[in-house]
KEKE-3310 file (N, C-alpha, C; in steps of 0.2 Angstrom, whole numbers, plus 5000, padded with zeros to 4 digits):
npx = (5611:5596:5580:5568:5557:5547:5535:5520:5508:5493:5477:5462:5448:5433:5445:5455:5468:5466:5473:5487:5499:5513:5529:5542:5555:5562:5574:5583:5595:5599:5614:5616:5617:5609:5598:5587:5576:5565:5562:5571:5580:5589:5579:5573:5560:5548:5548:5535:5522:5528:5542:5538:5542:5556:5551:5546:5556:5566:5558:5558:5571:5572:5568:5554:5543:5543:5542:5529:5520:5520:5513:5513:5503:5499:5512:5511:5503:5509:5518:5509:5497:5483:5466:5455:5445:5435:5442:5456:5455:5453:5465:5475:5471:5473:5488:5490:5486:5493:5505:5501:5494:5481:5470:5471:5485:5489:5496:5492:5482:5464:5454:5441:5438:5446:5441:5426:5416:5417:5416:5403:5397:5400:5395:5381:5379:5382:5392:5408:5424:5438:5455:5460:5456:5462:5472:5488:5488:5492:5505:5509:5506:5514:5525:5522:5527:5539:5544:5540:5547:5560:5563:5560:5555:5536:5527:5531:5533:5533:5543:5555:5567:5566:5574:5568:5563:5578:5583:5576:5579:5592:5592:5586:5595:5604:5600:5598:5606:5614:5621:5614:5614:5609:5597:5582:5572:5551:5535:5524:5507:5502:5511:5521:5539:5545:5553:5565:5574:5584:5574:5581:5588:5577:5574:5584:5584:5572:5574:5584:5579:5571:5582:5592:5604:5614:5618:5629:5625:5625:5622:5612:5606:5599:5593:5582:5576:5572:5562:5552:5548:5544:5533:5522:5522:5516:5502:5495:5482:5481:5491:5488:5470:5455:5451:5461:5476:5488:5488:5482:5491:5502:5494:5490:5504:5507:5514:5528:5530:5533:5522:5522:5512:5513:5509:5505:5508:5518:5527:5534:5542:5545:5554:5556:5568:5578:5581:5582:5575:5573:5560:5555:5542:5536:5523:5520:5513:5505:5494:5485:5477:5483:5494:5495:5491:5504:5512:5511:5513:5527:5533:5530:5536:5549:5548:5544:5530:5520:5511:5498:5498:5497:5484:5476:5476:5470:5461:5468:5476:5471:5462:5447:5436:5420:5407:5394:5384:5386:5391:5404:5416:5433:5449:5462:5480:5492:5508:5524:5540:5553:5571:5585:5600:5613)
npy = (5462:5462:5463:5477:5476:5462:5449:5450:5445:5439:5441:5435:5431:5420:5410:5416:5424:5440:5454:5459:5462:5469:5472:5472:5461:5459:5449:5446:5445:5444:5447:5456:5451:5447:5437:5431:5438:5444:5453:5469:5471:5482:5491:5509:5515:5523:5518:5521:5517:5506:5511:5511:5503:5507:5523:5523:5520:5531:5536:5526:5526:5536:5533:5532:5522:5518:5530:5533:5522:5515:5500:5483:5483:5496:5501:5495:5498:5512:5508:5504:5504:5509:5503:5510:5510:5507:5504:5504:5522:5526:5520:5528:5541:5539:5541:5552:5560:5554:5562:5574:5578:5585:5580:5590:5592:5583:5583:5574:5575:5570:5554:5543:5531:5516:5502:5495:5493:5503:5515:5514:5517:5528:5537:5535:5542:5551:5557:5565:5560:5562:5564:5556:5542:5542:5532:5533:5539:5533:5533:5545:5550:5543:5549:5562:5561:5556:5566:5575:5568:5569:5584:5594:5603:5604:5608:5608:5596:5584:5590:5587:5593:5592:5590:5575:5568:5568:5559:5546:5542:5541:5529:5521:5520:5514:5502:5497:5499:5508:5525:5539:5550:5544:5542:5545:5560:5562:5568:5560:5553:5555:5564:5567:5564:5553:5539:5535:5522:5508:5490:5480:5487:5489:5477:5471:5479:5475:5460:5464:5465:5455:5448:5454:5448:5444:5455:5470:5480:5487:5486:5491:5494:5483:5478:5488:5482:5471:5474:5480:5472:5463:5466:5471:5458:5452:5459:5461:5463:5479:5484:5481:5477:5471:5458:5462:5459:5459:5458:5446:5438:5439:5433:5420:5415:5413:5427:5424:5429:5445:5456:5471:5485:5497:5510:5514:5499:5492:5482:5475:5461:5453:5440:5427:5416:5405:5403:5417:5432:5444:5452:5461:5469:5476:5482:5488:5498:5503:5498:5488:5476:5464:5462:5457:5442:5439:5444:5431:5421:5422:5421:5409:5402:5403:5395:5399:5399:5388:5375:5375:5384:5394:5390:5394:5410:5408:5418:5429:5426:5422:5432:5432:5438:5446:5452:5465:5458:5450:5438:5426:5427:5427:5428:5434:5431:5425:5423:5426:5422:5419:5421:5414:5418:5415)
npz = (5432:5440:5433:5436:5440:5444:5442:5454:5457:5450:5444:5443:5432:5430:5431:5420:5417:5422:5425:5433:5444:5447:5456:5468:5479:5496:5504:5519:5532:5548:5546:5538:5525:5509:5504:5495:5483:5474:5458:5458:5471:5474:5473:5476:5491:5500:5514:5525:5536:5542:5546:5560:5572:5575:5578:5588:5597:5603:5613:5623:5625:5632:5645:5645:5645:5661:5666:5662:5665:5655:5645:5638:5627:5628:5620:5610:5603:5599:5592:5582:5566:5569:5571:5572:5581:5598:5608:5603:5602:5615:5623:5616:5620:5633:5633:5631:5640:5652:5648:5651:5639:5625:5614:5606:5604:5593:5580:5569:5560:5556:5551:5545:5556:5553:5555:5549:5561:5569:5562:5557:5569:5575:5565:5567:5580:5574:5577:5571:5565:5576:5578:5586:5582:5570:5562:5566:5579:5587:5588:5586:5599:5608:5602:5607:5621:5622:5618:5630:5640:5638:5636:5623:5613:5609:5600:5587:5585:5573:5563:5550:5556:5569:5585:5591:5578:5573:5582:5578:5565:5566:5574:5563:5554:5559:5562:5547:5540:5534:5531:5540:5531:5517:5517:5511:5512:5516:5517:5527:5527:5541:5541:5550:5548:5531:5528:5514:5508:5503:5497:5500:5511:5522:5523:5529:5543:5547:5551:5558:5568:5573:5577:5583:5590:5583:5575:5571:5582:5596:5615:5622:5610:5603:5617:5616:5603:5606:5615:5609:5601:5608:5613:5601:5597:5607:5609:5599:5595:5595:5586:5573:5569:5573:5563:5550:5542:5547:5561:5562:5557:5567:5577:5571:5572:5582:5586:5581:5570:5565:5558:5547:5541:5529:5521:5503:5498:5505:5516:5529:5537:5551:5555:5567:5575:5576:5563:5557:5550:5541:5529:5516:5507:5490:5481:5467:5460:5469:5477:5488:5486:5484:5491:5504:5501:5495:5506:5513:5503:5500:5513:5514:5505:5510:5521:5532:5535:5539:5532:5537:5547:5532:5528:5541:5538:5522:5521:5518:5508:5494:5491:5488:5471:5471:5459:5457:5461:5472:5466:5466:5456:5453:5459:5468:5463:5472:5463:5466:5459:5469:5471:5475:5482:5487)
capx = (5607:5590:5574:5567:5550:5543:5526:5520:5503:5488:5471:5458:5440:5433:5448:5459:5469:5465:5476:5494:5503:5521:5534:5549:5554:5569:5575:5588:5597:5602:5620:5615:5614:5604:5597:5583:5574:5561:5564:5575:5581:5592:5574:5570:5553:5548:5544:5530:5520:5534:5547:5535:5547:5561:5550:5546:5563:5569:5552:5559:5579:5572:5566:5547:5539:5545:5538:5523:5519:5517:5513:5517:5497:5501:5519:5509:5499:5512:5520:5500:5493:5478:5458:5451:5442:5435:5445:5464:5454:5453:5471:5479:5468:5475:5494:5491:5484:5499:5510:5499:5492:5475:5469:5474:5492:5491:5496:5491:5474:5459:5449:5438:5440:5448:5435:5419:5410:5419:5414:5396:5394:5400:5388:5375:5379:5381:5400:5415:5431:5444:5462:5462:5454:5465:5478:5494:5488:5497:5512:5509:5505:5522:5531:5523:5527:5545:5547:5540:5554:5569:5560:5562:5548:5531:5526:5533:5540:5534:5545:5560:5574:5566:5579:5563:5564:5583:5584:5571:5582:5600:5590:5581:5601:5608:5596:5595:5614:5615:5621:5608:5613:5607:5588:5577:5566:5547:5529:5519:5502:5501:5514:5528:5544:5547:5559:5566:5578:5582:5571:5585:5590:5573:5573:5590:5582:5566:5580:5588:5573:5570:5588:5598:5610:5617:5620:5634:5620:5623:5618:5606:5600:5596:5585:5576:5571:5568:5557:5547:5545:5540:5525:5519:5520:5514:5497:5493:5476:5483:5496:5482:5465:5447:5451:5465:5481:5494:5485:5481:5499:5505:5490:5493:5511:5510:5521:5535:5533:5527:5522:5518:5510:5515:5505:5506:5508:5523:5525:5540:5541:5554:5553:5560:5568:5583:5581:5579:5574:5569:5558:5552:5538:5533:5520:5523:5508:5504:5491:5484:5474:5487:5499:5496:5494:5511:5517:5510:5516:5534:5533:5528:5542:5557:5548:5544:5526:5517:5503:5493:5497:5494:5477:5473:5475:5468:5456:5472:5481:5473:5455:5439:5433:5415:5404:5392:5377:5390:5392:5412:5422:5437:5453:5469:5482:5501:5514:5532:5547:5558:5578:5589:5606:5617)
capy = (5466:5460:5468:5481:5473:5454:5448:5448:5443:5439:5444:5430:5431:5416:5405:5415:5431:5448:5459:5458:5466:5470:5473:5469:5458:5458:5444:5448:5441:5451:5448:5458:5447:5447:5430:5430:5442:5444:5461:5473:5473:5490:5496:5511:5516:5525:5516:5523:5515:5502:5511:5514:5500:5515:5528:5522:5517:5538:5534:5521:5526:5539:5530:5533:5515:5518:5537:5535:5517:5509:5492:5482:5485:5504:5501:5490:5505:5517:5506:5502:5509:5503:5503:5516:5506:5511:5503:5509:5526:5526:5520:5533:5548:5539:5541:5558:5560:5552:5567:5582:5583:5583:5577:5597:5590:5579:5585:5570:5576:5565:5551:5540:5523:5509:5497:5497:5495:5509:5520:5516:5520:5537:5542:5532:5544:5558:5561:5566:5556:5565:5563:5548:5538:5544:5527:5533:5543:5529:5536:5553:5549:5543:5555:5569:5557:5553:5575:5577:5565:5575:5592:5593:5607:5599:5613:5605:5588:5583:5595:5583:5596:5591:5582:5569:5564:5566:5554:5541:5544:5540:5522:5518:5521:5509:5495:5494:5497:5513:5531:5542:5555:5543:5541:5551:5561:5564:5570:5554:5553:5560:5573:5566:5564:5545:5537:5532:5517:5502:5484:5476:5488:5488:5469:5470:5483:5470:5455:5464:5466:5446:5443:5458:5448:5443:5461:5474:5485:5490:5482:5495:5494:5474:5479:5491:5480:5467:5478:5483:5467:5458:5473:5471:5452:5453:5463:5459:5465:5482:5483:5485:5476:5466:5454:5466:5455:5461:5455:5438:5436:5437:5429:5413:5413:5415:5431:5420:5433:5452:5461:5479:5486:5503:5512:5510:5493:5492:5477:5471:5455:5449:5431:5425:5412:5403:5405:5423:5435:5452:5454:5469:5469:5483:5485:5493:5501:5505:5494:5482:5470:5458:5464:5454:5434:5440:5443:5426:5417:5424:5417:5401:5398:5402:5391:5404:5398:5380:5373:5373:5394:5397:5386:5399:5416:5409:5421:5434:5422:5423:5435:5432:5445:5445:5457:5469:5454:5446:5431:5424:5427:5428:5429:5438:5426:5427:5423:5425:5418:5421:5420:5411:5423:5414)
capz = (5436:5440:5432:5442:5443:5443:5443:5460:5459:5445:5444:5438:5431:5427:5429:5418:5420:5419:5427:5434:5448:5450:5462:5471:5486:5496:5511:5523:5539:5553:5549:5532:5518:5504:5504:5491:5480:5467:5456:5463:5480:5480:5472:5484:5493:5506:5524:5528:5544:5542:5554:5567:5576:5578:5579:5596:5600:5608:5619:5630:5628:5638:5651:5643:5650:5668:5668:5660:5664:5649:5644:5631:5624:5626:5616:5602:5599:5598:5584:5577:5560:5572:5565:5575:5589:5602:5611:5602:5604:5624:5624:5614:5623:5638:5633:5630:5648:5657:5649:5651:5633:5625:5606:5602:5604:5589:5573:5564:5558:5556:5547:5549:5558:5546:5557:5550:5563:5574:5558:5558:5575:5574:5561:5569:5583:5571:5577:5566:5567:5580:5578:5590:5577:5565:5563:5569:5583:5595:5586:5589:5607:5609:5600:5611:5627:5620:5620:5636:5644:5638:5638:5617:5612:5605:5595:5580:5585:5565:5559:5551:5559:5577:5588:5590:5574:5572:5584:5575:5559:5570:5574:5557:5552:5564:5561:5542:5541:5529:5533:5539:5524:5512:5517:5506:5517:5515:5521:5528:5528:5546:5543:5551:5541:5532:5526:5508:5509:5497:5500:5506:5516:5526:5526:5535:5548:5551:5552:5566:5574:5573:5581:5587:5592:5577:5573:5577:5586:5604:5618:5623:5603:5604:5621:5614:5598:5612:5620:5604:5596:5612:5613:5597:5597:5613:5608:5590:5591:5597:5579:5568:5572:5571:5554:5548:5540:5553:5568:5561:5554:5572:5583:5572:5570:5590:5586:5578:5564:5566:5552:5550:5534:5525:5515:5496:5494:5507:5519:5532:5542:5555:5555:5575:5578:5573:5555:5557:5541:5536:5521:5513:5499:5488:5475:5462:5460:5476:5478:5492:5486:5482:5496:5511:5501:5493:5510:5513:5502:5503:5521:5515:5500:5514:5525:5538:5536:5539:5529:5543:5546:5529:5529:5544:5534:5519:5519:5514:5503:5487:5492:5482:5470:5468:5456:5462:5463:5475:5465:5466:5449:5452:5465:5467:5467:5470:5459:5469:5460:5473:5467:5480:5480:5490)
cpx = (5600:5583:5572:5562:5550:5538:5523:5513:5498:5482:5465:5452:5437:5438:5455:5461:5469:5467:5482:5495:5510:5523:5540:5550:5563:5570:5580:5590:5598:5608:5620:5616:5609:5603:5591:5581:5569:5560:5571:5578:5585:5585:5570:5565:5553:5544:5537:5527:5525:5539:5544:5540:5551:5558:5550:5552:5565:5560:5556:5567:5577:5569:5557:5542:5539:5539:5532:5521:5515:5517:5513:5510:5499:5509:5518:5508:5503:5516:5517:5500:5486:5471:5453:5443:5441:5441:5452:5461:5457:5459:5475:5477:5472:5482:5493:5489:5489:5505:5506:5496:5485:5476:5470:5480:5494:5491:5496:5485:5469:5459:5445:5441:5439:5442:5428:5413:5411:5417:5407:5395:5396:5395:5384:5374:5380:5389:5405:5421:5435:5450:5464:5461:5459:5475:5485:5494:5493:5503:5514:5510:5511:5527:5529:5527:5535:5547:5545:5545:5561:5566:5563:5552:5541:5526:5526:5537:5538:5539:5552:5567:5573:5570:5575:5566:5572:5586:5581:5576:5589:5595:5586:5590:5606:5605:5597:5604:5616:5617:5616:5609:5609:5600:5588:5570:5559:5541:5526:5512:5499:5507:5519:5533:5546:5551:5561:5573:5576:5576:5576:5589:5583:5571:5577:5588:5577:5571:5583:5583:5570:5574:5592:5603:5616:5618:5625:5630:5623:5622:5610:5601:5597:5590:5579:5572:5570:5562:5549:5544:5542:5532:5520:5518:5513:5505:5496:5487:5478:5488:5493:5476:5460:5448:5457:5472:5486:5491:5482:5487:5501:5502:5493:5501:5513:5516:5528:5537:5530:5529:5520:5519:5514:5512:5509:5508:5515:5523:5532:5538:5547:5552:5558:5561:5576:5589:5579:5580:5571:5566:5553:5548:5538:5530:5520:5518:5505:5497:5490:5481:5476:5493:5501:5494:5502:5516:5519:5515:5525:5537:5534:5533:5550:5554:5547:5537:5522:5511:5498:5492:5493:5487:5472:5471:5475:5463:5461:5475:5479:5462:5452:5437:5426:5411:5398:5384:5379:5392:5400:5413:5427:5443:5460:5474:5489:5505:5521:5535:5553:5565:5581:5596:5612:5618)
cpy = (5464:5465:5471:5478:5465:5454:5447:5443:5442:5438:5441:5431:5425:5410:5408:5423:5436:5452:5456:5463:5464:5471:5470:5466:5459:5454:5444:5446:5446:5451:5455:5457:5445:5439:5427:5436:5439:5452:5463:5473:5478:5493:5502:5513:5520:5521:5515:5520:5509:5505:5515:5511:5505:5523:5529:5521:5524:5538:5530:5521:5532:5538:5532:5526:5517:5525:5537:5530:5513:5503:5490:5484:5494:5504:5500:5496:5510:5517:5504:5507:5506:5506:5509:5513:5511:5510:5505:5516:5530:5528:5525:5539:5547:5539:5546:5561:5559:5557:5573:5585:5581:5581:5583:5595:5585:5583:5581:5571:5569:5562:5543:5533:5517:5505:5498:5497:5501:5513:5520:5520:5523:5538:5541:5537:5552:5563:5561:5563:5562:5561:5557:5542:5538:5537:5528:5538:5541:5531:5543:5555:5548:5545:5560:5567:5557:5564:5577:5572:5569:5581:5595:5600:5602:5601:5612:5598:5585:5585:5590:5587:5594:5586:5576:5565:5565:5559:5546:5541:5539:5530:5519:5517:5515:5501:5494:5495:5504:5519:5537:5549:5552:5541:5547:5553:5563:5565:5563:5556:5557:5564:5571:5565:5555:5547:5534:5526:5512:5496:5482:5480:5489:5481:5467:5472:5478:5465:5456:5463:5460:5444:5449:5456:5446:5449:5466:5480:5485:5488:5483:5496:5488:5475:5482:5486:5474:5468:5478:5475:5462:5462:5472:5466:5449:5454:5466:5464:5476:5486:5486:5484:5472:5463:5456:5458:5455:5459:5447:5434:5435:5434:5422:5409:5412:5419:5429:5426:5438:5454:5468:5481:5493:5505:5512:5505:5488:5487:5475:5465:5455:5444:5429:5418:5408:5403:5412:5425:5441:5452:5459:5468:5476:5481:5487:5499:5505:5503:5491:5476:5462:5457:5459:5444:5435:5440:5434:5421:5419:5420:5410:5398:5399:5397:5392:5404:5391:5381:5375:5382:5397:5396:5392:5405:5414:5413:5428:5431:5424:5424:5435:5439:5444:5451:5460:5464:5450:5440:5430:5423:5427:5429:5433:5434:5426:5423:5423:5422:5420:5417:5419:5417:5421:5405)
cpz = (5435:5435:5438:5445:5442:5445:5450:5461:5452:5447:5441:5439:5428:5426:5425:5419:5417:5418:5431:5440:5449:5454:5463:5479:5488:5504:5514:5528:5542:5550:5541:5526:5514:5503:5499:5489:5475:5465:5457:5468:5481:5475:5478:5486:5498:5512:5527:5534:5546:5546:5558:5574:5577:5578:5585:5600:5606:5615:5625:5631:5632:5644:5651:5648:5656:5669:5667:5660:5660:5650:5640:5626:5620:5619:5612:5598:5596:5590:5579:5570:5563:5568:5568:5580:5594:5607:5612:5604:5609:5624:5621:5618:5632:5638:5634:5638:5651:5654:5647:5645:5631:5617:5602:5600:5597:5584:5566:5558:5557:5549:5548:5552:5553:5550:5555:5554:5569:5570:5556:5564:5576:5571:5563:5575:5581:5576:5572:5568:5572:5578:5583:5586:5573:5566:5567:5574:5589:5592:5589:5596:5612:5607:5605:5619:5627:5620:5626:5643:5643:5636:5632:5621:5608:5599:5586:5578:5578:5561:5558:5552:5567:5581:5591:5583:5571:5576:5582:5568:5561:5572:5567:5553:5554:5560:5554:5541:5534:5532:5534:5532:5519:5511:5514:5511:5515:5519:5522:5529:5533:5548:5545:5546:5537:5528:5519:5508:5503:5502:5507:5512:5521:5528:5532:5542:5552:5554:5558:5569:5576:5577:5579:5588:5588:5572:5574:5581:5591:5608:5620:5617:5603:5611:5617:5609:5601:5612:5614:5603:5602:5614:5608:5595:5600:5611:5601:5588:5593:5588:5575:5571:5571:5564:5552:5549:5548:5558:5566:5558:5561:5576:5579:5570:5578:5592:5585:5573:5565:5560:5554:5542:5534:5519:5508:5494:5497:5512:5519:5537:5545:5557:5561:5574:5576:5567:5554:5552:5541:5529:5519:5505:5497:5482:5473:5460:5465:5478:5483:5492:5486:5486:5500:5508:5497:5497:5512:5509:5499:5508:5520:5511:5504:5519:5533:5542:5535:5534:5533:5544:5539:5526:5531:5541:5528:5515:5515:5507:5496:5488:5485:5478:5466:5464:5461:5464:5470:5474:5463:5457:5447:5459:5461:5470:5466:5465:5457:5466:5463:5469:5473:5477:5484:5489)
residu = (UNK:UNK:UNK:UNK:UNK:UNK:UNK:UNK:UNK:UNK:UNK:UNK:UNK:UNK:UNK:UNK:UNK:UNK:UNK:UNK:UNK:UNK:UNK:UNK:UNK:UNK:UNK:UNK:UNK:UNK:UNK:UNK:UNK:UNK:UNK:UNK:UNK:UNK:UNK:UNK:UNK:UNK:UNK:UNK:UNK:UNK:UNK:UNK:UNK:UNK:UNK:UNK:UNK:UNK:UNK:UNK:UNK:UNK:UNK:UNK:UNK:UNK:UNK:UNK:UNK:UNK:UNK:UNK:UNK:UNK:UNK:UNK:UNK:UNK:UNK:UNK:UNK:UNK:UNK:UNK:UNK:UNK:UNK:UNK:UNK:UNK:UNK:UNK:UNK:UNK:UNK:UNK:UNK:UNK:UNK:UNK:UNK:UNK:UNK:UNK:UNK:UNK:UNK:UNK:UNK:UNK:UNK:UNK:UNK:UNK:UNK:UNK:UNK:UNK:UNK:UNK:UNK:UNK:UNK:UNK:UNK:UNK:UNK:UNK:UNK:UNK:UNK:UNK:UNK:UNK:UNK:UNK:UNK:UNK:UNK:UNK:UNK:UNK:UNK:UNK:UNK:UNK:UNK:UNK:UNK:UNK:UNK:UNK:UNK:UNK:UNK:UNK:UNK:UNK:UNK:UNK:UNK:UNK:UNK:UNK:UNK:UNK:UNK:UNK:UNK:UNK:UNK:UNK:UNK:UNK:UNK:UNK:UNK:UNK:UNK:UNK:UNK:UNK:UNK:UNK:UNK:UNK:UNK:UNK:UNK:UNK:UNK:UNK:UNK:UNK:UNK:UNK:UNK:UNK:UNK:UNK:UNK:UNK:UNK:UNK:UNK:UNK:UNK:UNK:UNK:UNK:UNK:UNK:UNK:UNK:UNK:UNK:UNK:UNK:UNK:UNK:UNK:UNK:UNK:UNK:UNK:UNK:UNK:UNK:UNK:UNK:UNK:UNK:UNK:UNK:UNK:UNK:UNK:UNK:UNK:UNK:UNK:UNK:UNK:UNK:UNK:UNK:UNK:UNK:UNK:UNK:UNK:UNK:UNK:UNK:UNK:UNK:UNK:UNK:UNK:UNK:UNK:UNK:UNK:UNK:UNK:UNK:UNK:UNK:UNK:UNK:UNK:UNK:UNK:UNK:UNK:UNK:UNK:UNK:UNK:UNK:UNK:UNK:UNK:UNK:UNK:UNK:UNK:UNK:UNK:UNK:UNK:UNK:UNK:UNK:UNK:UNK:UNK:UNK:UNK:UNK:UNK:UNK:UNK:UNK:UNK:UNK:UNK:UNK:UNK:UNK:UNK:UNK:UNK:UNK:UNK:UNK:UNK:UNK:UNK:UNK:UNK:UNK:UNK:UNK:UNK:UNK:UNK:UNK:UNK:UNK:UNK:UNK:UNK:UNK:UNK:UNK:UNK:UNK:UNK:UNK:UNK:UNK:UNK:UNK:UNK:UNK)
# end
């Protein structure tokens, strides 16, 4: 049995190291095979903004797109942890609009806009964040949109007994290949219910989501994660936002590979294309500083990332850390030894 933890990343001052991060990694095909590891891979986590892809899913099985004329920008966002732009703002205020509801309607609560410069200009305006800033509002927006198509109450569609989220639970079930009895349910950050699963069982979930077809899903289930991943490919900046990992992972992979982050240190990819891949980080800590070159260079030891890609997001790979004069001391630099398993 593997150790739980392995070294994910190290921490240098000066050339030499200070600090350590642990975690586990796990790499997955659609057809669900474990195909590499670092740690653990039945270690389990919870999801978190990572199964926004099947949150969205009872949205468009009920003919949501068509009714409420989305587009794959609006769709991005729905599956977004996005930065609180003005412009994601607009767009969620305007999902809510095309089914009857207002910024009362969400029960995500507020805070401020992850984009620095969306949260200067509020203050500078002397406004308070609203709930549309509030990152998973485009979640929200399509959860209330996904209850006003099948005429579900909205009153409490958070609540994990709501047939909204019974239905999101019956597709997070499918895809990663486990019984829905054995997720461990909990509070998310904005209230909705998330999900506890091993690694590899969320690598297999992204994996399908890479190449569907190479899975026993549905036909109807292979569209839908059609549907999704060409949205969120589709409208990168949309996903998260301005500089942000996740949106410059898929602008220059030209959507080959989407990511989608998860708070505490949590972090899927589906790698498209022939060599299709699911892979699931977790830091152990609950950290991010070392999150997103880990995912990186992950990508880059199966092959799933060129030199030339990883060249580009440099700036995630292995971030600077300067003191408070701002003079450079030090970086945060990965340390992956991924285990082949097959």
């Amino acid at each position: 049995m593997p150790s739980r933890f392995a070294r994910l990343a190290a921490v240098t001052r000066n050339d030499l190291q200070e600090s350590w991060h642990l975690g586990a990694v796990a790499v997955a095909t659609p057809e669900g095979r474990l195909v590499a590891r670092a740690g653990d891979p039945t270690l389990e986590t919870f999801l978190r903004s990572a199964a926004k892809p099947w949150q969205a899913m009872p949205l468009l099985r009920a003919g949501g797109r068509e009714r409420f004329a989305l587009t794959d920008a609006d769709l991005a966002l729905i599956c977004a942890s996005h930065s609180g732009t003005d412009a994601q703002a607009e767009r969620a205020a305007s999902l809510l609009e095309r089914g009857g509801f207002t910024v009362a309607d969400l029960l995500c609560g507020s805070h401020p806009p992850i984009d620095a410069a969306a949260a200067a200009k509020l203050r500078e305006r002397g406004e308070a964040a609203d709930a549309l800033r509030n990152n998973c509002s485009g979640k929200h927006a399509g959860m209330l949109l996904a209850c006003r198509a099948q005429g579900f109450r909205t009153s409490d569609y958070i609540d994990p007994g709501h047939p909204l989220q019974c239905q999101v639970l019956v597709y997070a079930s499918r895809f990663c290949g486990v019984a829905e009895e054995s997720f461990g349910i909990g509070v998310d950050g904005c209230s909705v219910p998330t999900l506890r699963t091993s690694l590899f069982a969320a690598a297999r979930g992204y994996a399908a989501l890479a190449d569907p077809s190479r899975t026993a899903l549905q036909m109807e289930e292979r569209e839908l994660a059609r549907e999704v991943v060409a949205a969120m490919t589709g409208a990168p900046e949309m996903v998260a936002g301005p500089g942000r990992f996740t949106t410059r992972l898929m602008e220059v992979t030209g959507g080959r590979v989407l990511g989608k982050e998860g708070a505490e240190g949590f972090y899927s990819a589906a790698v498209r294309g022939p060599a299709a891949l699911g892979v699931a980080v977790k830091v152990a800590d609950g950290g991010e500083r070392c999150r997103d070159g880990v995912v990186i260079d992950v990508l880059r030891q199966l092959g799933s990332l060129s030199a030339a890609e990883v060249r580009e997001l440099a700036a995630f790979h292995r971030p600077p850390i300067r003191n408070h004069a701002g003079r450079l001391v030090g970086e945060v630099v990965p340390d992956v030894e991924l285990v082949a398993t097959d």
